[in-house]
N, C-alpha and C positions, 0 to 999 in steps of 0.2 A: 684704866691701865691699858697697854697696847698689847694689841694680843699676835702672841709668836706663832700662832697658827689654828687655822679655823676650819672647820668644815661644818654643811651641814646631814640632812637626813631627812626623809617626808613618807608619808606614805598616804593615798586616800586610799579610802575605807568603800568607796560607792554608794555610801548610804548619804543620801544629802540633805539629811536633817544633822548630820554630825561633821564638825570640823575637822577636815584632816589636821594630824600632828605632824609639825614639824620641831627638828630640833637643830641647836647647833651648838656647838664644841669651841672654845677659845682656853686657851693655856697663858696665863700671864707670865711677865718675866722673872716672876718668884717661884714658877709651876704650878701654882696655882690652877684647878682646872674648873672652869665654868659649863656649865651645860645649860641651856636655855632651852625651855618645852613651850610651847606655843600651838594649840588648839585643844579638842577634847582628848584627857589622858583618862581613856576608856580598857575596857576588854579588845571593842573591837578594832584600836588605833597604839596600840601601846608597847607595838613592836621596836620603831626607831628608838626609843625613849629606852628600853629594855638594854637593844643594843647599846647605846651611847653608854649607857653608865654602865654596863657589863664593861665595857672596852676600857672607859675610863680608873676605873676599879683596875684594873688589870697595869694600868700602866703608875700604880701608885705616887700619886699626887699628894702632896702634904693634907691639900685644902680641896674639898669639894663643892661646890657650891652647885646648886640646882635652883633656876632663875624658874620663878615660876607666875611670874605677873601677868602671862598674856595665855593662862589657861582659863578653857572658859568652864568646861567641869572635869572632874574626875570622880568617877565612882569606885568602889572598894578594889578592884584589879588594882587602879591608880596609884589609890592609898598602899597598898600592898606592894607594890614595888620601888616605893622610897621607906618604905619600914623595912623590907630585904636590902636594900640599897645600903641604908644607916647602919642596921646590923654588919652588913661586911663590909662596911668603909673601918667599924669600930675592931672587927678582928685584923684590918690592916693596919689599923694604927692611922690611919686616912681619918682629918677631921671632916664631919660633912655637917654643912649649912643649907638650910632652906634659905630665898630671898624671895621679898617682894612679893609672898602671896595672894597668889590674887583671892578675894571675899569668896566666892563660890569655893575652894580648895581648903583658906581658913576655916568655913564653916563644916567640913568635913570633917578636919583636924579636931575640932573644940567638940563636933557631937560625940565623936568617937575616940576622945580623949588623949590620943596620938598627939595632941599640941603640946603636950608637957613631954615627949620625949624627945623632939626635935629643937634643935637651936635654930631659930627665926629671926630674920634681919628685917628692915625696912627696905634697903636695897641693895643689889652686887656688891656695891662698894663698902658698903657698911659692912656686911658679910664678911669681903675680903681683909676689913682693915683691924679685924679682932684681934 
């Protein structure tokens, strides 16, 4: 779908055994709003990520979706702030979707049994086409 406006967000961390995150923001022409995370969604990288969907939440989007294929781990901060995320997408009435999990974030999910309260897609578009 084309997106009506995008930006992104990054931050490195200085530690170079860890990938900086970046993120970026797309809103389809349904409003739909996309957020795609992209390196480690740690403690110590997990500010743009925080901002992005704090903002996004805020401008209440039908659909959330959070593209998460190009993360390479997340540890419980991570996890933590897409279960905060999902709880106030669900007090605004905001649907929100996980996509495209990447295996390392899955296996987060299924040890810590989080996989059963999140709705998971195979990719964006599947996500978006519910």
């Amino acid at each position: 779908m084309p997106a009506e406006n995008e930006q992104g967000a990054g931050m490195t961390t200085g530690h170079p055994q860890e990938a900086p995150l970046t993120v970026q923001v797309r809103h389809t022409q349904g409003r739909e709003a996309v957020c795609r995370v992209a390196g480690d969604l740690d403690i110590e990288t997990l500010a743009p990520a925080q901002e992005s969907l704090s903002g996004l939440l805020g401008q209440g989007p039908p659909v959330l979706v959070v593209d998460l294929e190009e993360v390479g781990f997340c540890d419980s901060s991570g996890l933590n702030l897409l279960l905060r995320t999902r709880s106030a997408a669900l007090e605004a009435g905001i649907d929100f979707r996980l996509a495209a999990v990447a295996p390392t974030v899955m296996r987060v999910l299924e040890l810590t049994g989080a996989r059963a309260v999140f709705s998971i897609h195979d990719s964006v578009d599947a996500a978006l086409a519910v």
